[in-house]
N, C-alpha and C positions, 0 to 999 in steps of 0.2 A: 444231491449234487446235480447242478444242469448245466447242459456245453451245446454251444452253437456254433457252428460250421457249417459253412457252405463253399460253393464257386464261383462268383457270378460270375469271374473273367473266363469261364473255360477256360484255362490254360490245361488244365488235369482233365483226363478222361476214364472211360472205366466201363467196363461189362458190357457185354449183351450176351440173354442169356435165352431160353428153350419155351416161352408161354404167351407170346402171342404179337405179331405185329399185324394190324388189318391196317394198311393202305392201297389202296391204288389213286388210276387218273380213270377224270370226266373228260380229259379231253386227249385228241389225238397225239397232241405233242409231250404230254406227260410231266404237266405242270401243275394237274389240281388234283388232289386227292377227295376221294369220297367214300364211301363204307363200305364198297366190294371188298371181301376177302381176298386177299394177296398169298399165294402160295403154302410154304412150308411157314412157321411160327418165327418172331423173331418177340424177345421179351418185351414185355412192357405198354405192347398195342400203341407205338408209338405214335402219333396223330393223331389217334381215337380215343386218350383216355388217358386220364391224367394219372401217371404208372412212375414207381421205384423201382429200384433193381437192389436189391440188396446181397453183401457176400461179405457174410461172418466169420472170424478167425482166420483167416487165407493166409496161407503158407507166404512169408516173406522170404522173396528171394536175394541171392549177393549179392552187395552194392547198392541195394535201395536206401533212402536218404530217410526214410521213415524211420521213428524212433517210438512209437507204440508195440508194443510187447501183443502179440493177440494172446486171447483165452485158447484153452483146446479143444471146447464142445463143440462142434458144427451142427450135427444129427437134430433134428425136431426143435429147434428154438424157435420160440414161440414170439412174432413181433407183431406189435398192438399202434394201433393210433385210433383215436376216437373216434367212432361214426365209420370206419374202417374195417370188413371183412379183415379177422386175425389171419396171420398166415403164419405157417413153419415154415424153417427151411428145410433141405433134403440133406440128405448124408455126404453132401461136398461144402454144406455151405451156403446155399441160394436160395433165395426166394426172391416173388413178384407180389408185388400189393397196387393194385388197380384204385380207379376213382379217388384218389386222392384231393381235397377241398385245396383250391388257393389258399394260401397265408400262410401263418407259422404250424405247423406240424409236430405235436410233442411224440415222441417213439419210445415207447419202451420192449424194452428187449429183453427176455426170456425172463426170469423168476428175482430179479432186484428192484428195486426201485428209481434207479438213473436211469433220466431221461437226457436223450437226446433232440437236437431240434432240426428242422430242414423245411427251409424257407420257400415254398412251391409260388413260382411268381405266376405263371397263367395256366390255363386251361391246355389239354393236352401237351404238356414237357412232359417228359420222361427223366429223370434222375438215377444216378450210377450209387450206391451208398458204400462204402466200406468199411466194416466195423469192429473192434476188439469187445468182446462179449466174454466178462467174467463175473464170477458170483457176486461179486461187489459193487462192478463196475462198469459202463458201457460207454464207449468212447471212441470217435472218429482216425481210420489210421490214418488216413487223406482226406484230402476236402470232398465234400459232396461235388458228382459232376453233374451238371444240367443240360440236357438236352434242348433248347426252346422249339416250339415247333410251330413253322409261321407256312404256311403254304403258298407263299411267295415268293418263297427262294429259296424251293426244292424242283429237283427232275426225279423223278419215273423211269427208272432206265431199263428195257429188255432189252429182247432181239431185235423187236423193230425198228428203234431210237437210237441204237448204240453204236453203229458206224456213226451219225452223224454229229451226235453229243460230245459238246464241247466239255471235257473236263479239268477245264483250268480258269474257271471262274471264281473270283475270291469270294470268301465267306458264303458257298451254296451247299449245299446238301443234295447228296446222288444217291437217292435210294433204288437199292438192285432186285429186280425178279432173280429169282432161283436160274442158274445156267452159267456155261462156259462162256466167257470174255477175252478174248483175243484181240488186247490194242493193236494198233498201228505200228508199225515200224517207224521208229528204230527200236528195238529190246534192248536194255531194259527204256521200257517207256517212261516218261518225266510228268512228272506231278510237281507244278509249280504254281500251281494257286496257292492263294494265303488265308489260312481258316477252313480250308472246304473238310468237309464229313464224307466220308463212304460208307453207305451201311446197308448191308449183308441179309439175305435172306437165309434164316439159321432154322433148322433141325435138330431137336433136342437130340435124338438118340446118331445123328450120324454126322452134327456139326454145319458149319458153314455149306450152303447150296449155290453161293455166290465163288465164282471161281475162275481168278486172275488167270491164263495161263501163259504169263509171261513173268519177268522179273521186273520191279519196280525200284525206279527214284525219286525220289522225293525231295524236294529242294524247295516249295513252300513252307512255310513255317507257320505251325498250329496245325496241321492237319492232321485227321483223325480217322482209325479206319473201325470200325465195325462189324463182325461178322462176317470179315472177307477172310478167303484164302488163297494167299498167294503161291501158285506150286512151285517156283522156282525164291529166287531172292529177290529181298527188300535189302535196298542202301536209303538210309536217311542224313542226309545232311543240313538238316536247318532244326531251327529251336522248337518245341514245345510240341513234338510228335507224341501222340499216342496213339495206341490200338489195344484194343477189347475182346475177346472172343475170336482172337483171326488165329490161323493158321498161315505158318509160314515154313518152306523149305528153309532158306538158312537167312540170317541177319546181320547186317553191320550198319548200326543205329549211331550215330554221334547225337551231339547240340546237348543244351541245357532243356530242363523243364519235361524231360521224359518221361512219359506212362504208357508202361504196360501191364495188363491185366489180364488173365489167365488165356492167354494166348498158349499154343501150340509151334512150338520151333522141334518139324517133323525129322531133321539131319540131324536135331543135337548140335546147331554150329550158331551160334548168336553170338556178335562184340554188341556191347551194350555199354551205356555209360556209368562210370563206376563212383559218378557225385551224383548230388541233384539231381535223383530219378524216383519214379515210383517203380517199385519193381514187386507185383507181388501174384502170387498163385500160376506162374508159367511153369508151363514141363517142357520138359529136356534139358531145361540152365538151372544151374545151382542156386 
């Protein structure tokens, strides 16, 4: 049996997880990346290498709109694609699989014979996968997410850029150095670009190193965070948010088209939407 699934619209988003992001800039303003290693890891060596992100069996949480049953082995499954360094994953679920060739991509997954497929359109994209893995069978809970990665319409964000960085540009990508960020007033600060990405300089053993220290709104629609941690709250009010790997004091998320994936809600206080959502491997929500 073979099943094809993909994302091209990003609308769904998904992980970032502990094995590796080397970017940085060649230039002062923090527009071009080139092969300096970039701080703490973030998965998937996103810009340098054409990288998956996989997360097998993931605990489905209440109100997600997905109707795949996952398997319950997490621990050591073994995931193959041709021409491909094999990988397992670890005992939550995850793994990274690097250099990945453009085209269609056959996967199989731990000891059956269902493949899976994931359609890699260029050269350094990163892909989010999520998957049900059982003895029989292997099968997408959500659609594969894509990353593309154009360096043409990313910023470089630290300390020396980030007073002046505009971040309300539609469809851009803000990749963060590890450190504390303290918007502008007014708190909560406004996120109203359409499309744009935030993504997170992450630490396998101590999480996000990227660190909002304000409460956040959000009123563009598609936007996606990555790897951030917001210490106080996130309010979202527009359609097709997701966030991956962040960290959040507390949440009240509305819109359609919602993903979140193993985020951290640190109060235990999340409203999330209870249709049309991806909900799946967060702690502290049921």
């Amino acid at each position: 049996m073979k099943k094809y699934f993909t994302n091209k619209s990003m609308l769904y988003i998904f992980a970032v997880i502990s094995l590796g992001l080397i970017i940085s800039c060649s230039d002062d303003d923090g527009t071009k990346p080139n092969d300096d290693p970039l701080g703490p890891e973030t998965p998937g060596f996103y810009g340098e290498t054409t990288s998956a992100v996989f997360v097998i069996n993931p605990i489905i949480n209440v109100g997600s709109s997905t109707t795949v049953t996952p398997g319950t082995d997490r621990n050591g499954i073994r995931i193959m694609i041709n021409g491909v360094d094999t990988v397992h994953t670890d005992s939550s679920g995850l793994a990274v699989m690097r250099n990945l060739p453009v085209g269609i991509n056959n996967i199989l997954v731990g000891n059956n014979n269902d493949t899976v497929y994931l359609d890699v359109v260029n050269e350094k994209d990163m892909y989010d996968l999520v998957l049900s893995y059982k003895p029989e069978t292997t099968e997408y809970i959500c659609p594969a997410v894509r990353y593309p990665y154009d360096s043409t319409s990313f910023t470089f964000v630290d300390s020396s850029n980030f007073a002046v960085t505009d971040f309300n540009i539609d469809s851009h990508v803000y990749i963060f150095a590890e450190g504390e960020y303290d918007f502008p007033d007014p708190n909560p600060y406004q996120i109203t670009a359409e499309g744009a990405l935030f993504f997170g300089a992450w630490d396998e053993t101590t999480g996000s190193q990227t660190i909002f220290e304000d409460s956040i709104e959000v009123r563009g629609g598609n936007t996606r965070m990555r790897g951030i941690d917001v210490t106080e709250h996130i309010k979202v009010m527009a359609n097709g948010f997701s966030a991956a790997f962040c960290s959040f004091g507390s949440a009240d998320i509305t819109g359609n088209g919602i993903s979140l994936i193993r985020n951290i809600f640190t109060a235990g206080q999340a409203t999330v939407p209870s249709s049309n959502a991806i909900l799946v491997d967060n702690k502290n929500i049921p």
